[in-house]
C-alpha positions in Angstrom: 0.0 0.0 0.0 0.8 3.7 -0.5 2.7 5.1 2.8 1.9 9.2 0.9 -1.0 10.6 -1.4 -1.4 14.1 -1.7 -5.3 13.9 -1.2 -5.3 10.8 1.4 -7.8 12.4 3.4 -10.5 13.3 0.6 -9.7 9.2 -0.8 -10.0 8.1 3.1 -13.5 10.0 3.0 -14.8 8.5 0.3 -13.7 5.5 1.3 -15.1 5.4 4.4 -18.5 6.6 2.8 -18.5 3.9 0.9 -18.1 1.6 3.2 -20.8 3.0 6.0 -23.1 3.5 3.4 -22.6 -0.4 2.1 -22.5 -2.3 5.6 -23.0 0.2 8.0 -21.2 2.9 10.1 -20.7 0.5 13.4 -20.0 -2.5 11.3 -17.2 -0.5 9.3 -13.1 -0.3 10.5 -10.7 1.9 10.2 -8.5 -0.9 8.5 -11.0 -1.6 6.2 -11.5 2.0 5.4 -7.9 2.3 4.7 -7.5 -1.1 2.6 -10.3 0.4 0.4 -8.8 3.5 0.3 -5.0 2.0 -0.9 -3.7 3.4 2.4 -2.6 2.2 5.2 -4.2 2.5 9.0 -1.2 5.0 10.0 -1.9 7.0 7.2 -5.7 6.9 8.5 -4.5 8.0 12.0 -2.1 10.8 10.6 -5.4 12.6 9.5 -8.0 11.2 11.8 -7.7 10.8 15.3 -11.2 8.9 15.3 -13.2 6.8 12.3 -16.7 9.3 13.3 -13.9 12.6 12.3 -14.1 11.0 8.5 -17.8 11.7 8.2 -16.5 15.5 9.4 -14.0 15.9 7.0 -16.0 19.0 5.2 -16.3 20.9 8.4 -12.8 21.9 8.8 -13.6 24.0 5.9 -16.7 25.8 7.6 -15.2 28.3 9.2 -13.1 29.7 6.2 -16.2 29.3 3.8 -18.7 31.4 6.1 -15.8 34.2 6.6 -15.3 34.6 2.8 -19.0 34.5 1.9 -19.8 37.1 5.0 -17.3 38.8 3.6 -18.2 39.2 -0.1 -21.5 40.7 1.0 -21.5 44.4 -0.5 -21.1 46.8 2.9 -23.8 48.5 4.7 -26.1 45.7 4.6 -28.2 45.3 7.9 -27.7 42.3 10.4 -30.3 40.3 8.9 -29.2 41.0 5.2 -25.9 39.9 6.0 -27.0 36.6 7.7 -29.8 36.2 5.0 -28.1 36.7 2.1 -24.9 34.6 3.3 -26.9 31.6 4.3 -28.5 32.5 0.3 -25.1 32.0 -1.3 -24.0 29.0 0.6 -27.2 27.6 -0.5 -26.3 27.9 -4.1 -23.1 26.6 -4.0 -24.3 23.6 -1.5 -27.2 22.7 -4.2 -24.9 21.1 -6.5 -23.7 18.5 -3.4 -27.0 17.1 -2.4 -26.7 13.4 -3.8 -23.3 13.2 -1.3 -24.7 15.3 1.5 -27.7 13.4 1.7 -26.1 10.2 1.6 -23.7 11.6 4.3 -27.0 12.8 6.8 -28.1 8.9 6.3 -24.8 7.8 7.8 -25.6 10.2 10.3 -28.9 8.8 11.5 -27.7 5.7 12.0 -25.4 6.5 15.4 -26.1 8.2 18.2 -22.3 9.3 18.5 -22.2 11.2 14.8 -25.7 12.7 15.6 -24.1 14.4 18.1 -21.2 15.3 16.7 -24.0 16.8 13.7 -25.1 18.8 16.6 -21.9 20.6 17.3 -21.1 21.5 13.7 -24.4 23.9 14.4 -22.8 25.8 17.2 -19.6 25.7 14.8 -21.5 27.1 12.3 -23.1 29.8 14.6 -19.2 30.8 15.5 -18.4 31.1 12.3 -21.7 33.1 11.5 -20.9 35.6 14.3 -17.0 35.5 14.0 -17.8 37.1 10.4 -20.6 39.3 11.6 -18.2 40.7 14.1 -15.9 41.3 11.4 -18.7 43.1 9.5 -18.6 45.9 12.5 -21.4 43.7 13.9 -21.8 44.9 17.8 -21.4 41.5 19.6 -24.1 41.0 21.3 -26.3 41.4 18.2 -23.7 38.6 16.2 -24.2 36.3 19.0 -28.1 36.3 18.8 -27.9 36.5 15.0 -25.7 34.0 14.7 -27.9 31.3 16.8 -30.7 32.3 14.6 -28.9 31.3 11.6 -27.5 28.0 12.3 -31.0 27.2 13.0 -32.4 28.4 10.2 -30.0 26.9 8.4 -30.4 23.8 10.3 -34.1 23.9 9.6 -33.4 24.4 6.1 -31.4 21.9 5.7 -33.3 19.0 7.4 -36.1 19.6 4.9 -34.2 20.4 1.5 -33.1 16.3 2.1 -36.2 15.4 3.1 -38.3 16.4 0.1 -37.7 15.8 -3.1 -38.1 18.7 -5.9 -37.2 21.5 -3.3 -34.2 23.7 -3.4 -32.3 24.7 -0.5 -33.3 28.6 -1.4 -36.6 27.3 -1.4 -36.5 26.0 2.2 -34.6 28.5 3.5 -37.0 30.7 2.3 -39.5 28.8 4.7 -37.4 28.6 7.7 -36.8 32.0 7.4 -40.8 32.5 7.3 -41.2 30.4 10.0 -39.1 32.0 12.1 -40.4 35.5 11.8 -44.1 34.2 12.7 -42.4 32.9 15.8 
């Protein structure tokens, strides 16, 4: 087997995918994961700590994403553009990635341990959100509240946009954002 690749952790991931979505997350090993991958198990360990980090490979990049998208945003936009129209062009570029998000959420469902871990890339996501609102001149307080509000919304978003078939994720934000404003 390979002892280097340049991309092991993206082949690791996929990998791994693979294999949950075949026989199962709990049923899966990190030396099988590696022997489909052409690596070996150190190789998995010198990018994973944990087989349930694999399935969170994409969230290292969260952060970075929401700060560039945040700040993009043409200045003197309210709060609630900025948050709004963020969560609007992170929907665009997520639409094109439903087949392997979705097929990453199922994974999820399956273990109590990754839906938890699912619940922390939301308060992740709400750092990131207010970390770039702060940026934006943002008082703190405000980012903080606006930020919670946004993971949810996207969270809510989200949820259904893989739920339902024929819906985009503009479309269900759209919703959430609806449903939160009757609240």
């Amino acid at each position: 087997m390979p002892r280097w690749s340049p991309d092991a952790a993206l082949v690791l991931e996929e990998a791994a995918m693979a294999l949950f979505a075949e026989h199962g997350y709990a049923e899966t090993t990190v030396p099988q994961i590696a022997e489909r991958a052409g690596l070996t198990t150190r190789t998995f360990f010198r990018h994973f700590t944990e087989k349930r980090e694999v399935v969170f490979l994409r969230d290292r990049e969260l952060p970075t994403a929401v700060l560039t998208i945040l700040d993009a945003l043409p200045p003197g936009l309210s709060t609630r553009q900025l948050v709004e129209q963020g969560l609007s062009r992170a929907a665009v570029e997520l639409e094109q990635w439903r087949a392997p998000i979705s097929r990453r959420d199922a994974i999820i469902r399956t273990d109590e341990h990754l839906r938890e871990r699912e619940l922390l890339k939301l308060d992740h996501l709400a750092a990131a959100v207010e970390q770039g609102l702060v940026a934006r001149q943002v008082p703190t307080a405000e980012a903080h509240v606006a930020s919670k509000v946004a993971a949810l919304a996207f969270d809510l978003a989200l949820r259904r946009w893989l739920d339902a078939e024929g819906s985009s994720l503009q479309d269900e934000l759209d919703r959430a954002w609806s449903a939160l404003r009757q609240v």
